[in-house]
SERO-4910 file (N, C-alpha, C, O; in steps of 0.05 Angstrom, whole numbers):
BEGIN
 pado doro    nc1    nc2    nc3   cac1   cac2   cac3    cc1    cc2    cc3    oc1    oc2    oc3
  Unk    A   4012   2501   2263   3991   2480   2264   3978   2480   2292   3953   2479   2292
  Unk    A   3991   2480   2313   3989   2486   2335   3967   2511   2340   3946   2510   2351
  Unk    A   3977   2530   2330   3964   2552   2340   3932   2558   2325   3917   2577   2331
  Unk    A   3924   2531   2300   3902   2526   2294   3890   2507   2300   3868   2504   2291
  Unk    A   3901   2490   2318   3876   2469   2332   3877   2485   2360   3866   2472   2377
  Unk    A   3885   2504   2368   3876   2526   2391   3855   2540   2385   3838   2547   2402
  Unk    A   3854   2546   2359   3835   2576   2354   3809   2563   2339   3789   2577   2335
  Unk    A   3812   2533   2332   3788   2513   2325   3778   2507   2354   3754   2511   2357
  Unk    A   3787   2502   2367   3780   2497   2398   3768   2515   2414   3749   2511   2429
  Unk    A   3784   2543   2410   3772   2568   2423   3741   2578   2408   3723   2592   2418
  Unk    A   3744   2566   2385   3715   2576   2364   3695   2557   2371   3672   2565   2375
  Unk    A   3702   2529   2374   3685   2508   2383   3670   2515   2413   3646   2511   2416
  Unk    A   3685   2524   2431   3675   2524   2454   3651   2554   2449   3628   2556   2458
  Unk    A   3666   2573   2433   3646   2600   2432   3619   2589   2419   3597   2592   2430
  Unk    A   3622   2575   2390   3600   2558   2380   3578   2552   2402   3554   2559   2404
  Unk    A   3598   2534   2418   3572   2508   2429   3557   2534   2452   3532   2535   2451
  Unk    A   3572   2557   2476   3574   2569   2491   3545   2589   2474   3526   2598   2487
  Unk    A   3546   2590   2454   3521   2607   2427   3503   2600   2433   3486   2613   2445
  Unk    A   3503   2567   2425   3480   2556   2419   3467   2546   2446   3443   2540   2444
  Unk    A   3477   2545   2467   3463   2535   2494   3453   2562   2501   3430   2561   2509
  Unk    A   3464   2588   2500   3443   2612   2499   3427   2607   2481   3409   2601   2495
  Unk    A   3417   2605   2455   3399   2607   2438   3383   2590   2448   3360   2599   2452
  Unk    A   3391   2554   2457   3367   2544   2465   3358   2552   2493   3336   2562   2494
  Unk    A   3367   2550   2508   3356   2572   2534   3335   2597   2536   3318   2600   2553
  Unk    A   3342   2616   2512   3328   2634   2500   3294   2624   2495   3272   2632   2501
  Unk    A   3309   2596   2474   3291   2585   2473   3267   2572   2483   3245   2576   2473
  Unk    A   3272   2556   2504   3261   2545   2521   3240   2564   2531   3216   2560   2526
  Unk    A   3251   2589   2548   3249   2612   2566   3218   2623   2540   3196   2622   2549
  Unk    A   3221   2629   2523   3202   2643   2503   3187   2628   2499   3166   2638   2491
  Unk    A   3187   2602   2502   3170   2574   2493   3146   2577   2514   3122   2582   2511
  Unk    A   3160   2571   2533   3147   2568   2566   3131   2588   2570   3110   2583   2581
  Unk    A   3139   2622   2559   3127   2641   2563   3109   2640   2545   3087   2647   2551
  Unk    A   3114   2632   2520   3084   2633   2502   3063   2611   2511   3039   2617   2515
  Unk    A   3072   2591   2514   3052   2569   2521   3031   2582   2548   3007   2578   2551
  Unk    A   3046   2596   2562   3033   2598   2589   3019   2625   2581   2996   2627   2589
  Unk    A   3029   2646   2567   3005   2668   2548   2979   2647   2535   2957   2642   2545
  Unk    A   2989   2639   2514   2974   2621   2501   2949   2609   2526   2924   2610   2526
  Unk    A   2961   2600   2540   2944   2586   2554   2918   2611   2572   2895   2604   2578
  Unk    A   2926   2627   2575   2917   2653   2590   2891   2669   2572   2870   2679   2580
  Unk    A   2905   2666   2539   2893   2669   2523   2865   2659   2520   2845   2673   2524
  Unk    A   2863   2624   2509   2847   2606   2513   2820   2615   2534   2797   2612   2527
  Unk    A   2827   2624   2555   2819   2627   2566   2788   2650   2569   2767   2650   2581
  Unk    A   2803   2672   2546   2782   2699   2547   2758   2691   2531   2759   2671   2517
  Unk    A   2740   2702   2532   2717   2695   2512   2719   2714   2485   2726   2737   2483
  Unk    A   2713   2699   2469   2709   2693   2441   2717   2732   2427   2734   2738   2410
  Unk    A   2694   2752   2445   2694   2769   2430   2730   2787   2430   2742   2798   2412
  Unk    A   2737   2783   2458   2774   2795   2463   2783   2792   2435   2785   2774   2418
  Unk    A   2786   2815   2437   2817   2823   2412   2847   2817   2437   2845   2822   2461
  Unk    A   2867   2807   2424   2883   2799   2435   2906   2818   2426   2911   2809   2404
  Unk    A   2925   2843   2429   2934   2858   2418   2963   2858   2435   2963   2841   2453
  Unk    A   2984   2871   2433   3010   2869   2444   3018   2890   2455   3041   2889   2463
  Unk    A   3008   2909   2459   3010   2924   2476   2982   2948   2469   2966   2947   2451
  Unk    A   2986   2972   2495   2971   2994   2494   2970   3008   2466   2950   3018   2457
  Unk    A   2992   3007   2457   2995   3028   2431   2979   3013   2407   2963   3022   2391
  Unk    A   2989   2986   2410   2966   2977   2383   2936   2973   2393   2920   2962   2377
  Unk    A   2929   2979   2416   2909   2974   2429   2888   3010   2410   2869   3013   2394
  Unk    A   2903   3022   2421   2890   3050   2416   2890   3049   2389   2870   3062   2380
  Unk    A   2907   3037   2367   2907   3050   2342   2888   3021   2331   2883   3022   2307
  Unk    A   2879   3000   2342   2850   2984   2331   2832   2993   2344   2811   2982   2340
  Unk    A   2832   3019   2367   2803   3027   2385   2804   3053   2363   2782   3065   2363
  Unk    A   2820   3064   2347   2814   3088   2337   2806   3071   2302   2792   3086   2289
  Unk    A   2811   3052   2291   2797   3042   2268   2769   3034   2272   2753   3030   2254
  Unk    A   2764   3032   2304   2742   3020   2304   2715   3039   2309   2691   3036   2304
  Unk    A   2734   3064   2323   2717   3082   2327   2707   3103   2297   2689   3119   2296
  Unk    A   2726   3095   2277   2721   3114   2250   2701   3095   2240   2693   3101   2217
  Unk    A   2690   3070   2253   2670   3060   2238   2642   3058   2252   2623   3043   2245
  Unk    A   2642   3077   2275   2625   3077   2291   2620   3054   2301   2596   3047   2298
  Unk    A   2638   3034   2316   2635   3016   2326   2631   3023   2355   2648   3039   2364
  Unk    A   2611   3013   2372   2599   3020   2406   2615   2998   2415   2617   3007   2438
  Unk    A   2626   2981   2416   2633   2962   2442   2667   2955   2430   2676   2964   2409
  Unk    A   2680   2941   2446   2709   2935   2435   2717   2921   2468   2715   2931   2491
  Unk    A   2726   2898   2460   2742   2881   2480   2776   2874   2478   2786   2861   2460
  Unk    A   2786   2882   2494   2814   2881   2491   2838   2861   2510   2834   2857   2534
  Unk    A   2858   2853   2497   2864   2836   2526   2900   2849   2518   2906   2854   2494
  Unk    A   2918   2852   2537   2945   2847   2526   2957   2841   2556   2940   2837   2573
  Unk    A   2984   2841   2561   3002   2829   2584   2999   2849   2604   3018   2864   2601
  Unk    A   2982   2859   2627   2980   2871   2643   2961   2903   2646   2959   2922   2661
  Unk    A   2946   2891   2618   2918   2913   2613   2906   2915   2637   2905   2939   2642
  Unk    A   2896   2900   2657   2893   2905   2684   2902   2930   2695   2891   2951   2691
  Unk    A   2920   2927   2707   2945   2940   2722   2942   2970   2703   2940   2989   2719
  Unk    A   2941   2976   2685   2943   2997   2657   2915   3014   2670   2916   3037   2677
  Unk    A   2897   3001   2671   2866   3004   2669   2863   3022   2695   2852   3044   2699
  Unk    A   2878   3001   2714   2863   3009   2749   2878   3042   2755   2869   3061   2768
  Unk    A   2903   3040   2740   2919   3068   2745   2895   3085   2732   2882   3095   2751
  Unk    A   2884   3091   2710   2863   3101   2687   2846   3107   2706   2845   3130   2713
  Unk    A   2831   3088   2719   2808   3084   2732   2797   3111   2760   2775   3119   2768
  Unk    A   2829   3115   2768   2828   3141   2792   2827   3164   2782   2828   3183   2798
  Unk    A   2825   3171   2749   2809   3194   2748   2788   3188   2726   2782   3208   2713
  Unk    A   2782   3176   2723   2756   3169   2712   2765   3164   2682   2750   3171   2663
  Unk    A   2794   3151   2676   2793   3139   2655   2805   3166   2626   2810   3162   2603
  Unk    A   2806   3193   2643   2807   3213   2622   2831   3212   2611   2834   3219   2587
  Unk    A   2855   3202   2629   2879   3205   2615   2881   3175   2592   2901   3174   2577
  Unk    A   2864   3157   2590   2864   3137   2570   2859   3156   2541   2873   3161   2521
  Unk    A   2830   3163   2550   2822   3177   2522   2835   3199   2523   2832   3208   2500
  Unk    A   2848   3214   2535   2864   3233   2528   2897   3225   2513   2909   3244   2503
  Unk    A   2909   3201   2512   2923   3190   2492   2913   3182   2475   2927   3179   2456
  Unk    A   2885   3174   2473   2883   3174   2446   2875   3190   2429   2878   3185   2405
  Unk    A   2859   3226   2443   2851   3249   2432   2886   3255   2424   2883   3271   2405
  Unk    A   2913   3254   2426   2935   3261   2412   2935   3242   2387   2952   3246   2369
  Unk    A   2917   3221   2384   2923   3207   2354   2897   3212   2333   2897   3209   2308
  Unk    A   2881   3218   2347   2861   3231   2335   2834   3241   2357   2815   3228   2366
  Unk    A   2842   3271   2360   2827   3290   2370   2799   3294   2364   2786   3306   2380
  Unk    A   2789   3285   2341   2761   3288   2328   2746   3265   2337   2723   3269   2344
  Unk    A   2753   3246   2338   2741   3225   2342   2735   3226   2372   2711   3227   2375
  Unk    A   2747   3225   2394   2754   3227   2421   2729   3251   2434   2718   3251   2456
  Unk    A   2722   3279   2398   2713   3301   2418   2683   3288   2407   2664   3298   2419
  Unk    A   2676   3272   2391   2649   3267   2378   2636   3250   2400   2612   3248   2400
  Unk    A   2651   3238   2419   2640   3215   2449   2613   3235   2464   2615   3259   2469
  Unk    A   2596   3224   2467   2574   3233   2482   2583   3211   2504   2576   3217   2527
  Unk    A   2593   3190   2502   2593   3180   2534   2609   3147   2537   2602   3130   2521
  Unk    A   2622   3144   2548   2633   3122   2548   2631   3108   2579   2620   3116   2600
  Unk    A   2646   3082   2573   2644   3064   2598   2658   3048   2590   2659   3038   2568
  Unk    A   2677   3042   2615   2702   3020   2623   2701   3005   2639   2698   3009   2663
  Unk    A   2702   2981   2627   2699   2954   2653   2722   2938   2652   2729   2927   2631
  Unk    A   2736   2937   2678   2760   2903   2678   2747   2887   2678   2728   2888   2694
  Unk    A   2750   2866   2661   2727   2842   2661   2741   2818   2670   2766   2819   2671
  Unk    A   2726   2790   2678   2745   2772   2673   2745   2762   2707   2741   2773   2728
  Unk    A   2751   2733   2698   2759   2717   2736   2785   2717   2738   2800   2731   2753
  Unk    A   2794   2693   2717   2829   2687   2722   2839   2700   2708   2861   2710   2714
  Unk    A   2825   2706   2682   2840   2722   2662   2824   2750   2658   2802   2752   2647
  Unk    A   2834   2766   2665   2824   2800   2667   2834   2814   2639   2857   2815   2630
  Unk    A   2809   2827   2626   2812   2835   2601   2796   2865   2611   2790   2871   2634
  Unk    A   2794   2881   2586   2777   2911   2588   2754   2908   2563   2754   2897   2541
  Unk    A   2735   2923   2577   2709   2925   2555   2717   2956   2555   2727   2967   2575
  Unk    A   2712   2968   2532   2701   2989   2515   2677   2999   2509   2665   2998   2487
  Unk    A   2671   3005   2525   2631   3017   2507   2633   3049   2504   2636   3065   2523
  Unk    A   2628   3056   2470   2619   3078   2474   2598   3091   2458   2588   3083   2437
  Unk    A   2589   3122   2473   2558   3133   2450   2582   3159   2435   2602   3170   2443
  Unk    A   2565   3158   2409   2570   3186   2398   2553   3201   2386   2530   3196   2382
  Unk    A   2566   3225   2380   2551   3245   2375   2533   3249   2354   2512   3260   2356
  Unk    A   2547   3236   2325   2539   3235   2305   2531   3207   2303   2533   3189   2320
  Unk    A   2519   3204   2274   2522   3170   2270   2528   3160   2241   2529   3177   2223
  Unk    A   2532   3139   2238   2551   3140   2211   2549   3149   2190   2568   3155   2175
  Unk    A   2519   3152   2182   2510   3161   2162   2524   3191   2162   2539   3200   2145
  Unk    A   2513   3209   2191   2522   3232   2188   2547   3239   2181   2548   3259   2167
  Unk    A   2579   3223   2190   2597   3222   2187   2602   3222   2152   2615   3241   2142
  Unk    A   2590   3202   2136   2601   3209   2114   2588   3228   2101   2600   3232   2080
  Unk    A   2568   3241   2104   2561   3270   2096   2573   3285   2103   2574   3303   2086
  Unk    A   2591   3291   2128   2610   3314   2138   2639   3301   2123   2658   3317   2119
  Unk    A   2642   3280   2118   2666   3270   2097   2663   3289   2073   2677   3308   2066
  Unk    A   2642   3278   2063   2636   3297   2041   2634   3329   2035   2639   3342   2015
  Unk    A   2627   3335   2053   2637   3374   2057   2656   3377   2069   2670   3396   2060
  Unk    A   2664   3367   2084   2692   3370   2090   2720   3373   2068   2740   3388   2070
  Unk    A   2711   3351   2044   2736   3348   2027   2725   3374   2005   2739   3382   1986
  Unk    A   2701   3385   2011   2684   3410   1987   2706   3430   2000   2726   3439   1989
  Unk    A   2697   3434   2024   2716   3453   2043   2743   3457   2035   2749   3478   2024
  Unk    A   2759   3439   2040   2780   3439   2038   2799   3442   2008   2821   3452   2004
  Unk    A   2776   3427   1983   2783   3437   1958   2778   3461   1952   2788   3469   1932
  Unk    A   2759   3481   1968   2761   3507   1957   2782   3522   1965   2792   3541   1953
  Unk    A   2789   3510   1990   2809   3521   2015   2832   3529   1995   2843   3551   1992
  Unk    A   2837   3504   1982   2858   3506   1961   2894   3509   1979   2902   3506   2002
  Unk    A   2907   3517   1956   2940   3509   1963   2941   3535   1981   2924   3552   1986
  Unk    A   2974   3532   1991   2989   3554   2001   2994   3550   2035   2982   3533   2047
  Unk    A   3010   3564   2045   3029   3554   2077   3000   3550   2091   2977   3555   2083
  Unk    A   3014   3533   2122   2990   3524   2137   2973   3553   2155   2950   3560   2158
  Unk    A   2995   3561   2162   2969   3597   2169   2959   3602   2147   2941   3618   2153
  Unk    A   2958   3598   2121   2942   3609   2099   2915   3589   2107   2895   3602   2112
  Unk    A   2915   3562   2108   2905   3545   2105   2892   3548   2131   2871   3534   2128
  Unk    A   2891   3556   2155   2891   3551   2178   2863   3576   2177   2839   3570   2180
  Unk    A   2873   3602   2171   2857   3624   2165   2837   3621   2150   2818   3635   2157
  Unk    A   2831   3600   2119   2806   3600   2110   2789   3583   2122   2764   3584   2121
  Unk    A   2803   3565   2134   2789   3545   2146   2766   3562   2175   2745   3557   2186
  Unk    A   2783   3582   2177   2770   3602   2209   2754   3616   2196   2732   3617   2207
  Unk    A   2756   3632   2166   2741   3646   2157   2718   3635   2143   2701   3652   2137
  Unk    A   2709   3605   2135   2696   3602   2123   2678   3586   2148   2655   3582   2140
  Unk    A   2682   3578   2171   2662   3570   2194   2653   3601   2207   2630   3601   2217
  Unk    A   2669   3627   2209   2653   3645   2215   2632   3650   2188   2610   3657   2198
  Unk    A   2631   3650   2169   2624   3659   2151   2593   3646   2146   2570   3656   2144
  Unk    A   2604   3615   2146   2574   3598   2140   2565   3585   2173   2557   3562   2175
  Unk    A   2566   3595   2186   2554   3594   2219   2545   3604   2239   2563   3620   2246
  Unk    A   2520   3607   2262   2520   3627   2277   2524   3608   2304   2527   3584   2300
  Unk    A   2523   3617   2327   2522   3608   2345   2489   3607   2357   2472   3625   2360
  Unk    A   2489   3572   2364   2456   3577   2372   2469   3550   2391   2480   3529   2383
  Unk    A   2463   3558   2418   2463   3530   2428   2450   3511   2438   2451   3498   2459
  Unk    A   2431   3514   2408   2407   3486   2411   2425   3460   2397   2419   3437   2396
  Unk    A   2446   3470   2388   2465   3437   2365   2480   3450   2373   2485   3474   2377
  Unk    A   2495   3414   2378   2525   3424   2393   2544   3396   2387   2561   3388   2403
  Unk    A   2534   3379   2349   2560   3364   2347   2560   3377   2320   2544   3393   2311
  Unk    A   2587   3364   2307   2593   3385   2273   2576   3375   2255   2581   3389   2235
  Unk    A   2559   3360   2248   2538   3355   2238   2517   3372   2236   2503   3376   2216
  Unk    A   2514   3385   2262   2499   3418   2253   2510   3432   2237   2502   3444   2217
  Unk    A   2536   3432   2248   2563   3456   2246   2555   3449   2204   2547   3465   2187
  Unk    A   2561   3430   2201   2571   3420   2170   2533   3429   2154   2532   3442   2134
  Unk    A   2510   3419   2167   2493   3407   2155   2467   3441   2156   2456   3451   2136
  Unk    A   2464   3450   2186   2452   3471   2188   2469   3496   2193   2458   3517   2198
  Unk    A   2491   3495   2192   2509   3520   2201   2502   3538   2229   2499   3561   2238
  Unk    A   2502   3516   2236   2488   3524   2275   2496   3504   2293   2492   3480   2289
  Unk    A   2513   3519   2321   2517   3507   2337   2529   3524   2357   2526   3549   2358
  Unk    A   2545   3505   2378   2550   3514   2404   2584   3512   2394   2594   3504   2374
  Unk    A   2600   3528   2427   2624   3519   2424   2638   3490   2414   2659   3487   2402
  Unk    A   2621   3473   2421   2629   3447   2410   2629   3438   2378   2647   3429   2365
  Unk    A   2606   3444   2372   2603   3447   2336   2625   3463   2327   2635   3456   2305
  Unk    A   2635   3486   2339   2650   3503   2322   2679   3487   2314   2690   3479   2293
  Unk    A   2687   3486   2350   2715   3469   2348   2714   3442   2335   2733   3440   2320
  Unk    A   2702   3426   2336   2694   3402   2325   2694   3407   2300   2702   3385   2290
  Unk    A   2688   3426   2276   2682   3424   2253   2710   3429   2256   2727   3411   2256
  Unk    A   2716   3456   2258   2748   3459   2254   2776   3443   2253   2795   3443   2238
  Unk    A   2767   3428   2282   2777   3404   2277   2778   3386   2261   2800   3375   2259
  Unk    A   2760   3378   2249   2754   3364   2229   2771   3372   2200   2790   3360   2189
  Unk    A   2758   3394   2196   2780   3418   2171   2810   3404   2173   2822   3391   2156
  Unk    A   2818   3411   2200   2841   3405   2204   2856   3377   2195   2878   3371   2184
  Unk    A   2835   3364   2204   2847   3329   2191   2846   3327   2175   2864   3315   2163
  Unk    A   2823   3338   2162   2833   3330   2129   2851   3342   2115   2855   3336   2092
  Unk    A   2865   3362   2129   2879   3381   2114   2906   3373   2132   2923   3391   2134
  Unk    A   2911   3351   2143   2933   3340   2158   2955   3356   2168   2979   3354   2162
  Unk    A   2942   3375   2184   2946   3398   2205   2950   3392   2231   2929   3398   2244
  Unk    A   2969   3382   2246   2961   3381   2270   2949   3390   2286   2961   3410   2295
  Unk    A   2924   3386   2299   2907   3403   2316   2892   3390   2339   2884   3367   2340
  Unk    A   2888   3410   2361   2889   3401   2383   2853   3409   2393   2848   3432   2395
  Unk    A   2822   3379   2401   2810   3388   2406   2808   3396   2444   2805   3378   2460
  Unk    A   2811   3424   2451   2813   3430   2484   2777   3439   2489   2764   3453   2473
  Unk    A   2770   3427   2514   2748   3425   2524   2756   3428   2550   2768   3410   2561
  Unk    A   2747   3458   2565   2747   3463   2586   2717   3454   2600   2697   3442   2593
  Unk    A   2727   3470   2629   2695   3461   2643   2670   3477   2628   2648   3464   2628
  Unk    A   2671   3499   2618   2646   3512   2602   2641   3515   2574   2620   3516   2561
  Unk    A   2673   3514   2563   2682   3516   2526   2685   3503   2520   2680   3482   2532
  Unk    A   2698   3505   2493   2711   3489   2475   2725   3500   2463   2712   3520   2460
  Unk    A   2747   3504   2449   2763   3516   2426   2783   3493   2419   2777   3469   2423
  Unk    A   2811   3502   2404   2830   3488   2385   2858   3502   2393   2860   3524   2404
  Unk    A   2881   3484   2386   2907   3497   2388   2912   3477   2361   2902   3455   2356
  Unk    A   2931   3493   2345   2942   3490   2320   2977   3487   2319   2989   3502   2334
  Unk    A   2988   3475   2308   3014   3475   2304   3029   3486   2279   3026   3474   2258
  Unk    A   3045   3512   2280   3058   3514   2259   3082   3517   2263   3088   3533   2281
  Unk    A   3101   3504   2251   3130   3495   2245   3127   3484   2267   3110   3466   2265
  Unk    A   3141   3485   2304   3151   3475   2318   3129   3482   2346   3131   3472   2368
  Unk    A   3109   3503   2337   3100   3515   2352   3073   3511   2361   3062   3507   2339
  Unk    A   3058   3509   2376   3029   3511   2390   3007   3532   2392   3005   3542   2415
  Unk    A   2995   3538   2379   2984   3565   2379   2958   3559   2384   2950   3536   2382
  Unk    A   2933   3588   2394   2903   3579   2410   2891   3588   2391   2902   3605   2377
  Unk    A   2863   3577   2386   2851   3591   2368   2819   3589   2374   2812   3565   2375
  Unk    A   2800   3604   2378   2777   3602   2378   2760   3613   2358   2763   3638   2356
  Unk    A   2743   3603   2343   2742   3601   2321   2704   3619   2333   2693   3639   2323
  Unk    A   2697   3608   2351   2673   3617   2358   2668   3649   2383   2647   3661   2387
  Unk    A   2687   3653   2393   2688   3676   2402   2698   3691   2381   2692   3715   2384
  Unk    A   2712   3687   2362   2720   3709   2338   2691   3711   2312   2689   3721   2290
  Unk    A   2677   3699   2325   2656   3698   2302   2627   3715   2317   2606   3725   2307
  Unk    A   2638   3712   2345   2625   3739   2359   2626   3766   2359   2611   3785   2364
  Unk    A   2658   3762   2350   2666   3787   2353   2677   3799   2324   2692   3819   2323
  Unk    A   2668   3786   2303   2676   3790   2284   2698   3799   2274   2703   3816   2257
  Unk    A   2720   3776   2295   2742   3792   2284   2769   3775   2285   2763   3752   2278
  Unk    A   2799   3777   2293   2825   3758   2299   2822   3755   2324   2829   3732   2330
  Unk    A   2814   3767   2343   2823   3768   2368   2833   3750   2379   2854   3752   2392
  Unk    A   2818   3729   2375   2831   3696   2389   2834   3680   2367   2820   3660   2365
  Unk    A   2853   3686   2349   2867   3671   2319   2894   3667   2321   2909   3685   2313
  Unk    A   2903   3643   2331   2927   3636   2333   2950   3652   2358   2974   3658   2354
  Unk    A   2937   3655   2376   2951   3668   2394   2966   3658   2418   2966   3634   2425
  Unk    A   2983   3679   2431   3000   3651   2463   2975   3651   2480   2950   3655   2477
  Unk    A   2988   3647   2495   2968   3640   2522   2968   3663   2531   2944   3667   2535
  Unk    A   2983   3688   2539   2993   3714   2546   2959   3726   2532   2941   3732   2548
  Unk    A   2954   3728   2501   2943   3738   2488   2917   3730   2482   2903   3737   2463
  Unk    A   2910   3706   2509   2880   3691   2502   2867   3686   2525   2863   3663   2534
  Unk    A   2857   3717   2540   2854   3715   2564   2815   3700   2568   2796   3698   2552
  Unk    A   2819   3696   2589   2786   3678   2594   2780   3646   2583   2758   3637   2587
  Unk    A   2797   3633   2573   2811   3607   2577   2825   3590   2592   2849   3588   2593
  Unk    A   2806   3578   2602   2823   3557   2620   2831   3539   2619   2823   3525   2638
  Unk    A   2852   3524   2600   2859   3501   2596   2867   3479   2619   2880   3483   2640
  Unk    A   2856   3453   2610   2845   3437   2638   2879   3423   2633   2893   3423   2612
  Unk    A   2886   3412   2661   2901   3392   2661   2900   3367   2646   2880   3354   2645
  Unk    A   2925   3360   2634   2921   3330   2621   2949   3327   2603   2963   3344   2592
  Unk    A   2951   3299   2606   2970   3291   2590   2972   3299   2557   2991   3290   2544
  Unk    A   2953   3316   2543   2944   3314   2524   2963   3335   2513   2973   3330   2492
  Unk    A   2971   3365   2531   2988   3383   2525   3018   3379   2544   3033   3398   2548
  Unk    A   3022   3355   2553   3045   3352   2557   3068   3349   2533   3065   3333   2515
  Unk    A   3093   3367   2534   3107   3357   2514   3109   3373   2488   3128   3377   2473
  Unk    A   3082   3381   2490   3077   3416   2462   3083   3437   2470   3073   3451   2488
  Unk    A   3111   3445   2447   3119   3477   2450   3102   3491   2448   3093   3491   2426
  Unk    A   3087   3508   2467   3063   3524   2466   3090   3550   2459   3113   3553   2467
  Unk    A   3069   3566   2438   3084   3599   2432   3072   3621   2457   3052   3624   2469
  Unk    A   3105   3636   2455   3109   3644   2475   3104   3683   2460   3108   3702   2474
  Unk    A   3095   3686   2434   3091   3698   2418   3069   3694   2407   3066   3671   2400
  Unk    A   3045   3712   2401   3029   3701   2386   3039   3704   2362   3060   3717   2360
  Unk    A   3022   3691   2333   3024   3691   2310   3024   3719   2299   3006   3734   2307
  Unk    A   3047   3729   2279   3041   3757   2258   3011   3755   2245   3006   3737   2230
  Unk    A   2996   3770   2250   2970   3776   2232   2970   3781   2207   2952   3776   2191
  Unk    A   2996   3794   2202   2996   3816   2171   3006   3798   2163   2994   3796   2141
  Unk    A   3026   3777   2165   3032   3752   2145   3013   3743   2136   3014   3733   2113
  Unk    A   2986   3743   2151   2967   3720   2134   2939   3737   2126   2925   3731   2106
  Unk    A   2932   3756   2142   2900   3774   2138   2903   3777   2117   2886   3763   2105
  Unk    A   2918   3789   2101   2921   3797   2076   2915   3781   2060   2900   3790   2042
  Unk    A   2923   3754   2056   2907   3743   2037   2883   3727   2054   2885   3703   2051
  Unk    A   2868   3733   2065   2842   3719   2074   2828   3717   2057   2832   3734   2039
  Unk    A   2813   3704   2052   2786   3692   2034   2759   3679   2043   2757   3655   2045
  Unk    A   2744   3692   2046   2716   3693   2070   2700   3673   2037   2700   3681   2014
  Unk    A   2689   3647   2049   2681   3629   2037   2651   3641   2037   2640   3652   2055
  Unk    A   2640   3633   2009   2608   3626   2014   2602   3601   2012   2615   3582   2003
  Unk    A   2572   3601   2025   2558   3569   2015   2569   3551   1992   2566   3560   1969
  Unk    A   2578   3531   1994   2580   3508   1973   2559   3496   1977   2553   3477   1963
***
């Protein structure tokens, strides 16, 4: 009997010892929301109020598939986030978000970043693009033509018609230079090429990478674990593989720029077998 009004007593004290953390917890979270809350109040009307960077980028990338130009953002130290951004001109922002979607990020003709705000410091978003919405769902629409002819089979199969059918229906003219040529007149610059490709790519939920050096443009592709280069518009010069899925060793006159964007990707240290996939190539005509 004894040794259960001890272990009622020892439970009682752990109980009450619970619950004075929980309300403390409490308190502590209260105080902190009220005083957010209050911080909040404060932004004007248009701030999206979001919880961090990550959901920040994935409502700036819904907003950008709708061709939306402006976006106001506020979360717990977006400031501080921004001014780091700010010392190279903001590229490593949009360069996390070209890893969640690369197409969208390469279609920007021009953007602009402001910390806004007296007591309460928020970020404006403004940006131009290349296309405009209308154009967008016309390249929706060839795009999914594309890709249904593209038809089944592994992703180098898939990777290869997608290369063969932009050499096929495109020349290089660098009077157009977003994929709306690429899709609509079959004419463009390095940018149209990689850009359409890119595009191919997403719909065909390929991981793919848009790289824009100081004078080019091309793509890196992922198969199984791997990173591979591909220029879709010097092989359409040269009518041939040369730069189709290759290492870096095997893709000379490329300069890939610094950026967080290829941090982290097994680049191949091998280029891709040719004879696994040439063989069944399939050179598209006009749809």
């Amino acid at each position: 009997m004894r040794k259960c009004k001890k272990f009622f007593r020892k439970s009682f004290k752990m109980d009450a010892c619970l619950l004075l953390f929980i309300l403390i917890v409490l308190i502590v979270y209260n105080f902190s929301f009220v005083s957010h809350a209050k911080n909040v109040y404060e932004l004007p009307d248009e701030v999206k109020c979001v919880q961090n960077e990550s959901k920040m980028i994935d409502d700036l990338i819904k907003g950008m598939k709708k061709h939306k130009s402006a976006f106001y953002y506020y979360y717990p130290g977006i400031d501080k986030s921004f001014l780091k951004y700010k010392r190279n001109g903001f590229r490593d922002f949009f360069d996390k978000v070209s890893k969640k979607n690369g197409y969208l990020t390469g279609i920007l003709s021009g953007y602009c970043i402001t910390i806004c705000g007296d007591s309460q410091l928020y970020v404006s978003i403004q940006v131009c693009y290349l296309t405009t919405k209308k154009q967008e769902k016309k390249i929706d629409r060839k795009v999914k033509q594309i890709v249904k002819q593209i038809g089944k089979g592994n992703r180098a199969k898939k990777i290869l018609r997608a290369h063969d059918y932009l050499i096929k229906n495109m020349r290089y003219d660098n009077r157009y230079y977003s994929p709306y040529h690429a899709f609509s007149k079959g004419r463009g610059m390095c940018m149209a090429y990689a850009l359409a490709f890119q595009r191919i790519m997403q719909e065909m939920q390929i991981p793919c990478l848009y790289v824009k050096g100081n004078d080019h443009a091309w793509n890196m592709v992922k198969i199984g674990k791997y990173w591979y280069n591909i220029d879709v518009t010097w092989d359409d010069s040269y009518s041939s593989y040369r730069y189709f899925l290759k290492c870096d060793r095997d893709f000379p006159g490329h300069n890939r720029p610094k950026s967080i964007l290829f941090k982290g990707i097994l680049k191949a240290k091998r280029s891709y077998p040719l004879k696994s996939v040439v063989s069944y190539a399939t050179i598209f005509y006009d749809c």
